[in-house]
Each structure stands twice: as structure tokens, then as C-alpha cells.
C-alpha positions as CSV (number, residue, x, y, z in Angstrom):
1,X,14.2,53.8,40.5
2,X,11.9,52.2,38.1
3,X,12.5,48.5,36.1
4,X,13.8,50.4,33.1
5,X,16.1,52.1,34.5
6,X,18.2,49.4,36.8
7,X,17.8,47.3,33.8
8,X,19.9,50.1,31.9
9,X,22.3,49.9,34.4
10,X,23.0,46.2,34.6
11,X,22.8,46.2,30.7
12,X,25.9,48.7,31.1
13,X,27.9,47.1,33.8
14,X,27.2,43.6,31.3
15,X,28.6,45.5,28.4
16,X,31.8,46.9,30.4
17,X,32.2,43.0,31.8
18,X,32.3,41.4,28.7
19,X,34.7,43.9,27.4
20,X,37.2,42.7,30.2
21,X,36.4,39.3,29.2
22,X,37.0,39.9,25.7
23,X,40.1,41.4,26.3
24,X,41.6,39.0,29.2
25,X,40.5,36.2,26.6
26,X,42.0,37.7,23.7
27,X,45.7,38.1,25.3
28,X,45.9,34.7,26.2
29,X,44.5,33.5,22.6
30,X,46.8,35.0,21.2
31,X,50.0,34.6,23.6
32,X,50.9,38.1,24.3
33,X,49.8,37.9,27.9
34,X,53.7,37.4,28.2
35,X,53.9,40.8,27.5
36,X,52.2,41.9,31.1
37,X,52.4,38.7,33.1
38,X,55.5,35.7,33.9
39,X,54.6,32.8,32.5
40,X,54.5,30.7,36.2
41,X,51.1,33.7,37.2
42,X,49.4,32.5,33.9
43,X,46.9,30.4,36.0
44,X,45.8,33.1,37.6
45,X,44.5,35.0,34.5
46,X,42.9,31.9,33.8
47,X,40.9,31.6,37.0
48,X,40.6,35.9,36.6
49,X,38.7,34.5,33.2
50,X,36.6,32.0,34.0
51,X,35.6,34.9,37.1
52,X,35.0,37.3,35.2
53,X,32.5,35.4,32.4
54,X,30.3,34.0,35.2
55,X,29.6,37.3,36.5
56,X,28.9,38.5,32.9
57,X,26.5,35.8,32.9
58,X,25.3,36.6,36.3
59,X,25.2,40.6,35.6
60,X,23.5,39.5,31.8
61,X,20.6,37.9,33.9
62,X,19.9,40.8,36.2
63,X,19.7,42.8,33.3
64,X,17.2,40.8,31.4
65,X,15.4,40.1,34.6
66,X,15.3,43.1,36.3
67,X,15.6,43.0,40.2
68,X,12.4,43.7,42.6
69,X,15.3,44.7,45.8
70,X,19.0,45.1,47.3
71,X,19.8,42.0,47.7
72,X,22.7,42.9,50.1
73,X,21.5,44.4,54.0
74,X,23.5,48.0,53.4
75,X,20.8,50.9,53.6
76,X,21.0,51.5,49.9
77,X,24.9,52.0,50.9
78,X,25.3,49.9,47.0
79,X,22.9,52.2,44.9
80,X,22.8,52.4,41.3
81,X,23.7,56.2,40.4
82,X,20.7,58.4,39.7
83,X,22.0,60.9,37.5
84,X,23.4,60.7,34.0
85,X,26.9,62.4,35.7
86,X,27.2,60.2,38.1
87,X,26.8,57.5,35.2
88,X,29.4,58.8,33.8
89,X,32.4,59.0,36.3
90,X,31.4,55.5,37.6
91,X,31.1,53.7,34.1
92,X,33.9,56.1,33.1
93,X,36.5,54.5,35.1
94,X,35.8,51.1,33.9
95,X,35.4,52.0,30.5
96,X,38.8,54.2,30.0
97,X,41.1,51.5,30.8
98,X,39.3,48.9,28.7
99,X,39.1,51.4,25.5
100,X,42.7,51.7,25.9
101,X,43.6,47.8,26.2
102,X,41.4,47.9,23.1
103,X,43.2,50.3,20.9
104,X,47.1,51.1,22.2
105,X,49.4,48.3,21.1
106,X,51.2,46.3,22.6
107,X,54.8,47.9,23.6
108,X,57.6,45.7,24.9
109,X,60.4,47.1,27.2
110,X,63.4,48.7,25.4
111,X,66.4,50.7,25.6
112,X,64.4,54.0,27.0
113,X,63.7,52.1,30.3
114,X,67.2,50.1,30.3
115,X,68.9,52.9,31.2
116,X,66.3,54.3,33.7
117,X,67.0,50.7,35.5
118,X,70.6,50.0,34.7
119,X,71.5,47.1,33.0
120,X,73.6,43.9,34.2
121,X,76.6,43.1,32.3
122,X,79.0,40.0,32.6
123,X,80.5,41.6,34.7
124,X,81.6,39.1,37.6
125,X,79.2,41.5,40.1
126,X,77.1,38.2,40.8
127,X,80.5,36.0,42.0
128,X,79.6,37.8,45.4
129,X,76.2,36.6,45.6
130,X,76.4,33.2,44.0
131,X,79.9,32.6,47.2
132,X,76.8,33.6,49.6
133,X,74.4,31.5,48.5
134,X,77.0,28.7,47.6
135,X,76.3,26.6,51.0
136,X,72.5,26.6,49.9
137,X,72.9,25.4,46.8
138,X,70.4,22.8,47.1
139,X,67.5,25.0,47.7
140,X,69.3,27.0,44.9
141,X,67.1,25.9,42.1
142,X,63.5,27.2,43.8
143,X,65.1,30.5,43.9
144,X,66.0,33.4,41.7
145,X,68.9,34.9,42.0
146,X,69.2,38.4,40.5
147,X,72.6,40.3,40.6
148,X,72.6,44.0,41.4
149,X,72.4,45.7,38.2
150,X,74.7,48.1,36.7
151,X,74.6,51.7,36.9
152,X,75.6,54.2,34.3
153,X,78.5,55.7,35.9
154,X,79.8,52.0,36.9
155,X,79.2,51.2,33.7
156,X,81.7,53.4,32.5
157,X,84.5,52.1,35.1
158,X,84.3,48.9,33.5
159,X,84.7,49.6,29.7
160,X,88.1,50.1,27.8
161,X,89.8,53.3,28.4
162,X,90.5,54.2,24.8
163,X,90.8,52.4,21.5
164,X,94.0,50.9,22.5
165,X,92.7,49.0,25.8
166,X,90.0,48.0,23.6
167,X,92.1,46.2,20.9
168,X,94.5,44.6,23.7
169,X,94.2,40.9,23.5
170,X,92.9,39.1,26.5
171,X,95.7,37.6,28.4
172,X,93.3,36.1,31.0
173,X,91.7,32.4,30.3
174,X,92.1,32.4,26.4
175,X,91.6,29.3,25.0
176,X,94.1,28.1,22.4
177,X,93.4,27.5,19.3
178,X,94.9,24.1,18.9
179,X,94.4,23.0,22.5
180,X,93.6,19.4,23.4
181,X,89.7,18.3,23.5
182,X,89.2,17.8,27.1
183,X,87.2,14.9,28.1
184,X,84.0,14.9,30.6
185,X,85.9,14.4,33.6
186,X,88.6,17.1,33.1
187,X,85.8,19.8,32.1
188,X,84.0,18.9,35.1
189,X,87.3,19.2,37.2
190,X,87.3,22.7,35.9
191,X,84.9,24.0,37.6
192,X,84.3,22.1,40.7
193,X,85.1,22.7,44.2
194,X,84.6,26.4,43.3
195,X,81.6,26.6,46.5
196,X,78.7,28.2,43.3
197,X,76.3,24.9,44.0
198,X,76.1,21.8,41.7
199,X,73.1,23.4,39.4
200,X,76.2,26.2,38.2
201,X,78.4,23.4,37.7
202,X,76.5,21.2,36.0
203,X,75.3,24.2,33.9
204,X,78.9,25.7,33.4
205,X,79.8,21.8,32.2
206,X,77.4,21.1,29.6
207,X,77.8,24.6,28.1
208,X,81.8,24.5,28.1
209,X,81.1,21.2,25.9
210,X,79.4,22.9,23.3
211,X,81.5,23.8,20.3
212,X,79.3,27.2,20.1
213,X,77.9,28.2,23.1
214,X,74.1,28.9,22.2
215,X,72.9,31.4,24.9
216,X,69.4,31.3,24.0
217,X,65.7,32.1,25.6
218,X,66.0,29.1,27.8
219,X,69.7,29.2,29.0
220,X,69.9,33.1,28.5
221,X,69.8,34.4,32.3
222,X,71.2,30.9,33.9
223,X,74.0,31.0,30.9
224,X,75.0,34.6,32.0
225,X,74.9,34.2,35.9
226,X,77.4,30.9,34.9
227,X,79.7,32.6,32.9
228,X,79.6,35.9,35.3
229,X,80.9,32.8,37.8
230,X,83.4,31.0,36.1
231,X,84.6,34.1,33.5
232,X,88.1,32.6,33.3
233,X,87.4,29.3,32.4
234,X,84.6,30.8,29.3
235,X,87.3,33.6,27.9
236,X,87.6,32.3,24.5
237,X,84.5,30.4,24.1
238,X,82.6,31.3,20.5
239,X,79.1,32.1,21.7
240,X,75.9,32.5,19.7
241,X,73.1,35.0,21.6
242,X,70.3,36.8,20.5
243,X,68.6,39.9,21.8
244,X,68.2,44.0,21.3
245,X,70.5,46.7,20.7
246,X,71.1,48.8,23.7
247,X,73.8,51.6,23.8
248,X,74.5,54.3,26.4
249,X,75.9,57.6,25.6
250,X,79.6,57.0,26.5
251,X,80.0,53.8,24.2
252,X,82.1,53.9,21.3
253,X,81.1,53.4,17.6
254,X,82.0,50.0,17.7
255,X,80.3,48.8,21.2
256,X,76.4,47.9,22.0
257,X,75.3,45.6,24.3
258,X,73.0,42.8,23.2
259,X,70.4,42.4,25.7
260,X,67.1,40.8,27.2
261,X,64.5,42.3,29.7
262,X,64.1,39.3,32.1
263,X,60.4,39.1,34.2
264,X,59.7,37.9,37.8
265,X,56.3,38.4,38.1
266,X,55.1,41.5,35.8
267,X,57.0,43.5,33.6
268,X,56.9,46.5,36.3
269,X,59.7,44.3,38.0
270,X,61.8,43.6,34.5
271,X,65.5,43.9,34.8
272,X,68.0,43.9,31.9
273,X,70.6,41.7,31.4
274,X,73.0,41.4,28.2
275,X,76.5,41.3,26.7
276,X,78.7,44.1,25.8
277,X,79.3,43.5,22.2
278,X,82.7,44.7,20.3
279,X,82.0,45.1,16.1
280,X,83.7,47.3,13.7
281,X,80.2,47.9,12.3
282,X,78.3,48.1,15.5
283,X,77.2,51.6,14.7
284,X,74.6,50.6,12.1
285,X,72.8,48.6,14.0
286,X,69.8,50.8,15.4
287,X,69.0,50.9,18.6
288,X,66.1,48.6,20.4
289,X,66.2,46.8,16.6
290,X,66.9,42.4,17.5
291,X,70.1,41.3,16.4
292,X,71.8,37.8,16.7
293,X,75.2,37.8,17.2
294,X,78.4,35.3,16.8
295,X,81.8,36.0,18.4
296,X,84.5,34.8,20.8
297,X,84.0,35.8,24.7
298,X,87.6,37.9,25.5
299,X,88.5,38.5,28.6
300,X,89.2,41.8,30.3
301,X,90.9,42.7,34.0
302,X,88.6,45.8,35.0
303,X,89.4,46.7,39.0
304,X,90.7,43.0,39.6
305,X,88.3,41.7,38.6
306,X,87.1,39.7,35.3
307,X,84.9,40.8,32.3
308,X,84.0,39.0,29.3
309,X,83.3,41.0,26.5
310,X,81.8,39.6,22.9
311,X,83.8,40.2,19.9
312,X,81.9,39.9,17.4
313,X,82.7,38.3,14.0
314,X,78.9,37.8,12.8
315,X,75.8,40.5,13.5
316,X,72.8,39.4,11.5
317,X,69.3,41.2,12.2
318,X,66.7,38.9,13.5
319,X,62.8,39.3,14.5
320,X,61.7,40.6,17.6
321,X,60.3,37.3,19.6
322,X,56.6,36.6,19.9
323,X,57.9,36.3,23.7
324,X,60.8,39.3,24.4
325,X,61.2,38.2,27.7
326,X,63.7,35.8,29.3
327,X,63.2,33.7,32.6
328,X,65.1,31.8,35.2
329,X,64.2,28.5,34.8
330,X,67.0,26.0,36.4
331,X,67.2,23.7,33.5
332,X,70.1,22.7,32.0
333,X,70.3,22.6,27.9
334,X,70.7,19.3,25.8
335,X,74.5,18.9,25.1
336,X,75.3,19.6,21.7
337,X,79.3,18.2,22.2
């Protein structure tokens, strides 16, 4: 193969290189790497970037240069392709994926693939897991701790039966209205010696001392997995949350869950977590739209066991985060109370 010619090539393969580059360097620019990637693997795309515009550079001088040999000992194993088809397919399958990150926007997770992966309510499911890993609480905070999510048809077992269930006031762990402001030491009392690790009680302190519980990005998954624990204690709690509209078939006019897509590593592992919601005008709320809702967490006995339910008394739409996604992250919030 003549100069020209592997000069074409290497002019090619530097084109489809610094359309990579481009791209990697234009998600992080402009922060929706979050949209593929958890924030704690962002150094990697960094290192993948400084990579890949060396060997732009590298593959930019070959092509200006020209190259007199292989420079690797494989029998012409490494070729360049000789014919224009050939071309094609190999440059093809580089190019395809790149023209795509190009021009397809950027889609965040929604309701369609919440119900494909079920979705985890507060449900109490995760007081199993948290009693298990209670003895390790220590090591507790290096690890995340996912409960199982909920199914469709589980889903069902655990809403009201009819209207009437669904109205019933909670007569498990309501706080009254006029109750005595408990100090430090009796909150803390509260939810001690209960085997869930000191990060949960610490956690499930400083939020039961906030007049409104704000469940937001950085508390969202911790806040849920505490309240899941100690659902008793929270019933009657005013909350403020913030999140998505997802509804399955079988809910009523007046229920949606508010919910967040929560990322481990990349968002083909994202599970969804949220808050059945209760609102007399729940049905105009569309679904996958971002909503922030106010209400008072109620209490409700579903197979013995305890789930907290958000009546709403404020639903305000909001804007879809520059970041949709929600992460454990072991940190407990500034104390507002």
C-alpha cells in the first residue's frame, strides 16, 4: 500500500478519535456525564480523556508522517483494509455509535423502565436487611445497601383495598398535634437499641428534629431506607420530597408515587425508589413530569407490617434536575431544628 493511501487511513482513524474525544469532553463540560456514569467512576472518564487525546495526537502524527513499516512483529496480522468495503464496515462501527452520541439526546430513566424493574416503596421490606446487617454497622457506611424492590403484583397487596381503607386514619405512630417538643436525648432514646447501626440512628435523629422533613437529593435514598426502619416513630411527620410522577395501572385517581432512579455504577444498574403519594388531584399530574410534594407521612398496617404513605396537602410542578439521579452517600443533613 502506497504513502497516500495509509496516510488516508490514519487521517480517518484521527477523525473518528477526535470525535470520541469531542464527545467524552463535551459530557463532562457540560455535567451530563451523570446521565451514563455515578458520580464516584467520574475519574475514570477523566483518565479515558486524557487516553484517548494522546492517541489522537499520536494517530494525527502518523497521518501527517506517513509510516515506512508495521511497527508491531504480527505478519501483517494488523493490516490496514485494502478495499473501499472493507473501509466501510471497519470505520462503520466506530463511526455509528459516535454519530449517534452526536445527534440522539440525552434521555433520563422514567416511568416506562420503572415498571419493567419494579419500584421500592416505604414499605418496611428493608427492616429485614438493615436487622442483618445491624451487627456490622460499622462497616455500614462503605456499603450500599439496596432493598429488594417491589413487584407489581406486591405492589398491589400493599395498597388500600377500596376508598374507605384509603381514607381510614392511621392509628399507628401518629403524632399529636399538640404533643410536647421532645428534647435531644428523648428523640435519640427513640430510636436506639433498635440493632439498625449508629449511622441509621444518627440519621433517623437529626431528621425527626426537623420541623419538615426535607427528603432531598442528598438524604433522598438514606432518608427512605431510615424511615422504611423506624416507620412508627416517622407516621405523622410533614415531609417535603421531590421527584417524578410514576403510576401503575391499578392505582387510583388520587395515588402516584413520587420517585427517584437511584445509580450504583451506570444507569443499566438504576433502581427506583419513591413514596406512594395520596392527593385528591393526583390525576392531573402527568406522568414522568417532576413534581414537589408537601404532606404528612400516615401510617398504614399492610400484612403486619408498617407502611407510610404521603398525604399530600401541597403538589407544585418543579424542573427536571440537571442531575435526575440520587445516590447513597452516608452523610447525615445539617439540622434545621
Amino acid at each position: 500500500m502506497n504513502q497516500a493511501a495509509v496516510k488516508r487511513h490514519y487521517f480517518l482513524r484521527s477523525l473518528i478519535l477526535i470525535g470520541f474525544t469531542l464527545l467524552l469532553a463535551q459530557l463532562v463540560a457540560t455535567d451530563r456525564l451523570n446521565h451514563y456514569l455515578a458520580p464516584r467512576l467520574h475519574v475514570f472518564s477523566y483518565v479515558t480523556l486524557a487516553i484517548l487525546i494522546l492517541l489522537t495526537l499520536v494517530s494525527l502524527r502518523q497521518a501527517y508522517l506517513g509510516v515506512n513499516a508495521y511497527e508491531c512483529d504480527c505478519e501483517d496480522a494488523h493490516k490496514l483494509p485494502r478495499t473501499w468495503w472493507r473501509s466501510a464496515l471497519v470505520y462503520g462501527m466506530f463511526a455509528l455509535p459516535l454519530v449517534m452520541g452526536f445527534l440522539m439526546p440525552d434521555q433520563i430513566l422514567g416511568s416506562d423502565v420503572a415498571e419493567k424493574r419494579g419500584i421500592t416503596l416505604l414499605s418496611n421490606d428493608v427492616r429485614k436487611l438493615a436487622e442483618v446487617m445491624g451487627s456490622g454497622n460499622t462497616a455500614a457506611k462503605n456499603e450500599t445497601a439496596v432493598p429488594p424492590a417491589v413487584s407489581e403484583p406486591q405492589l398491589k397487596a400493599q395498597l388500600p383495598a377500596n376508598k374507605e381503607a384509603d381514607q381510614a386514619p392511621s392509628s399507628v405512630g401518629d403524632t399529636p398535634v399538640n404533643a410536647p417538643k421532645l428534647t435531644d436525648d428523648q428523640i435519640r432514646q427513640k430510636f436506639s437499641n433498635t440493632g439498625f447501626g449508629d449511622f441509621y440512628t444518627d440519621l433517623a435523629v437529626a431528621l425527626y428534629k426537623q420541623p419538615v422533613i426535607q427528603l432531598n437529593d442528598k438524604v433522598f435514598l438514606d432518608g427512605l431506607t431510615t424511615m422504611e426502619l423506624y416507620a412508627k416513630d416517622f407516621a405523622g411527620k410533614e415531609i417535603e420530597t421531590f421527584g417524578f410522577v410514576y403510576r401503575q395501572p391499578d392505582f387510583t385517581s388520587q395515588q402516584f408515587v413520587v420517585a427517584r432512579f437511584s445509580v450504583t455504577c451506570c444507569t443499566a444498574d438504576a433502581s427506583v425508589f419513591g413514596v406512594l403519594v395520596e392527593d385528591e388531584q393526583a390525576s392531573k399530574w402527568a406522568k414522568d413530569s417532576w413534581v414537589k410534594v408537601r404532606g404528612k407521612l400516615e401510617a398504614r398496617s399492610v400484612d403486619g407490617y408498617d407502611m407510610l404513605v404521603l398525604r399530600a396537602n401541597k403538589v407544585e410542578q418543579a424542573k427536571a434536575p440537571k442531575d435526575p439521579y440520587v445516590y447513597y452517600n452516608y452523610d447525615l443533613p445539617e439540622s434545621n431544628g
